[in-house]
Backbone bond lengths (Angstrom), bond angles and torsions (degrees), N, CA, C in turn:
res aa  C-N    CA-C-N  psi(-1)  N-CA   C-N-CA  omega(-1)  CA-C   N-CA-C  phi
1 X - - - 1.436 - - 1.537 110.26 -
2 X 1.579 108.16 -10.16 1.656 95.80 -155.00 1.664 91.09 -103.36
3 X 1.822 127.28 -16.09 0.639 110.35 144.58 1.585 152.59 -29.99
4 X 2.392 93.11 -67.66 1.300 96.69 -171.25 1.608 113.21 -67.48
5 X 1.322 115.60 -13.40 1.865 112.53 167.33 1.638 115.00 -64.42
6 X 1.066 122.17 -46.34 1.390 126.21 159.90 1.546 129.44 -54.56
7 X 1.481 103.98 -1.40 1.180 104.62 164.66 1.567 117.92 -109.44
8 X 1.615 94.02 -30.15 1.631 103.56 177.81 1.393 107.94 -78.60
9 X 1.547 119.65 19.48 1.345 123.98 172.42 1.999 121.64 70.74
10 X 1.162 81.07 32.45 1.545 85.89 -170.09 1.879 107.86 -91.11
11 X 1.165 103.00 -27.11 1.555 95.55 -176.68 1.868 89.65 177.68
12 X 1.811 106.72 -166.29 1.446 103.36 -177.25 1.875 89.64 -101.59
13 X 1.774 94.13 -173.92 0.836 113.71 169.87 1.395 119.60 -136.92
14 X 1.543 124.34 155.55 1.541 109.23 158.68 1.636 110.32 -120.04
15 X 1.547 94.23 128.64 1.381 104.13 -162.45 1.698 101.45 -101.99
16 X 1.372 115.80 -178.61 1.551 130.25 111.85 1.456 143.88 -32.93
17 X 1.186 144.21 95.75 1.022 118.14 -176.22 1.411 134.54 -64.16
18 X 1.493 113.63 3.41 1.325 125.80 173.04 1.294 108.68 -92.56
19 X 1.287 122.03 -43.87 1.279 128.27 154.73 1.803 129.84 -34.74
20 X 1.487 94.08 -57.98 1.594 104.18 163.82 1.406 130.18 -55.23
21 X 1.216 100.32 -40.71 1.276 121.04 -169.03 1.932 130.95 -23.06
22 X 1.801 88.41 -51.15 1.654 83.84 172.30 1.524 122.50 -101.11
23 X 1.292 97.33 21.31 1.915 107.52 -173.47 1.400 79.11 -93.92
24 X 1.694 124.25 -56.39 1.606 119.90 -153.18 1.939 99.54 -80.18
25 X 1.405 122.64 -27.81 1.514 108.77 168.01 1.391 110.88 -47.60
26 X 1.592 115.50 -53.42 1.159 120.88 -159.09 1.728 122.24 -88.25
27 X 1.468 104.58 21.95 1.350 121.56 -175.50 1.872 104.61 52.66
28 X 0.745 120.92 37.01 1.607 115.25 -175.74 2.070 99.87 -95.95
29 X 1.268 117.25 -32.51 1.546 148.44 159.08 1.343 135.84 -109.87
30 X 1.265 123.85 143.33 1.384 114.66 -178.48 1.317 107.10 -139.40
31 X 0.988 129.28 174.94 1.522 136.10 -178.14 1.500 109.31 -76.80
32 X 1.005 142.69 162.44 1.284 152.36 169.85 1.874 108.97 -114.70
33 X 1.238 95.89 -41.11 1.332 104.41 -178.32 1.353 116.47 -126.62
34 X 1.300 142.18 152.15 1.733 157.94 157.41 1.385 94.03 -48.92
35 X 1.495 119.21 -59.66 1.035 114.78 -153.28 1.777 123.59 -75.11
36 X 1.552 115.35 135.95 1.192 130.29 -171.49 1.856 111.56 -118.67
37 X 1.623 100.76 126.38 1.601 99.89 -171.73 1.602 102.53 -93.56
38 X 1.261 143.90 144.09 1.140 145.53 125.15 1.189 128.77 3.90
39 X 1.492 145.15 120.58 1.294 135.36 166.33 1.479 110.06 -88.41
40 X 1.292 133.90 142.94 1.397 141.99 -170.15 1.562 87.54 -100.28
41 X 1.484 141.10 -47.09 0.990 121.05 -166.20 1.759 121.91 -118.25
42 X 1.349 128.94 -179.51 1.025 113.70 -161.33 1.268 92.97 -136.19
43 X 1.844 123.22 160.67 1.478 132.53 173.52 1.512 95.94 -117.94
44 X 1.689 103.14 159.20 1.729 117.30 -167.50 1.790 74.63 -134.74
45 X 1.216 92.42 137.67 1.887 103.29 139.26 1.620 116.75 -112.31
46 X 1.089 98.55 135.40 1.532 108.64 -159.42 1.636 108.29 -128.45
47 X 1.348 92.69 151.99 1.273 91.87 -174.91 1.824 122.10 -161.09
48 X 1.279 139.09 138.17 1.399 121.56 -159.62 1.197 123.66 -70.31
49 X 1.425 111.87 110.90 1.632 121.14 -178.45 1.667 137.53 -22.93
50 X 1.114 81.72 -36.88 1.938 91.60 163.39 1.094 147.47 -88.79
51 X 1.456 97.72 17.77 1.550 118.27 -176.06 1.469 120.24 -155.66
52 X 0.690 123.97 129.03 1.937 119.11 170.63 1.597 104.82 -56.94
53 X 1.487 82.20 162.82 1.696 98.21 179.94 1.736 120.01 -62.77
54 X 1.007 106.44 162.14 1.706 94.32 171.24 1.615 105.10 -105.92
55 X 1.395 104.67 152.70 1.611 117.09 161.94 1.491 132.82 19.05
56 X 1.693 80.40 -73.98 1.726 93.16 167.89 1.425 136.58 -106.99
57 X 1.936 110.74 2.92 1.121 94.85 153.22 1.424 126.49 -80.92
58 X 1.430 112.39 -0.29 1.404 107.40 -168.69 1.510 117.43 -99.45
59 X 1.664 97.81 -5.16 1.389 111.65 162.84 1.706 116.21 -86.90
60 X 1.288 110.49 -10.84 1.652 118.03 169.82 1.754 100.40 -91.18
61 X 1.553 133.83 -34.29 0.838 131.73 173.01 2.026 112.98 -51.09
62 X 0.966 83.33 -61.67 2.221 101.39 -178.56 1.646 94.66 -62.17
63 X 1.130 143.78 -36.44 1.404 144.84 -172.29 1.196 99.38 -66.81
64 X 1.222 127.69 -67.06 1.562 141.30 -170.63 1.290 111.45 -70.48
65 X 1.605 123.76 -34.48 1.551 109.33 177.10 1.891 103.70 -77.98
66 X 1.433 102.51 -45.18 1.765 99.71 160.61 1.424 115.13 -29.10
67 X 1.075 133.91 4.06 2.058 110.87 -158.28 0.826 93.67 70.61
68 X 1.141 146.83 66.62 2.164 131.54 144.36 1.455 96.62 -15.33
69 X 1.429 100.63 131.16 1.534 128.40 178.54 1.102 120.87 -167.62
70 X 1.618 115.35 103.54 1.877 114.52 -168.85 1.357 108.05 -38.56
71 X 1.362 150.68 5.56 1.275 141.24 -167.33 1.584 94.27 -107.09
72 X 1.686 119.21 -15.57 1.679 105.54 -162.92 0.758 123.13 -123.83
């Protein structure tokens, strides 16, 4: 959300850069700063070993490696 306000010009945000990602390709955001912090932790998408994904997780899978970005 704190994105899509930062786009509707309401104030900044501090994002993800994976997160950011297709607002700042698509000039809709821009950086304020060079500077980039480290993440200490990490996210898994997971899923039960004995089966392939279904339909739509694998359309949440491609979204999220894209930069997840409500626009994509």
């Amino acid at each position: 959300m704190s994105l899509a306000a930062a786009e509707a010009g309401l104030g900044v945000a501090l994002a993800r850069s994976a997160l950011a990602a297709g607002a700042l390709k698509a000039r809709r955001l821009r950086r304020l700063f060079q500077t980039a912090l480290p993440a200490a932790e990490s996210f898994w998408l997971l899923r039960p070993a004995d089966r392939p994904p279904s339909p739509a997780a694998e359309r949440v899978r491609i979204w999220l490696l894209n930069g997840a970005s409500p626009h994509n």
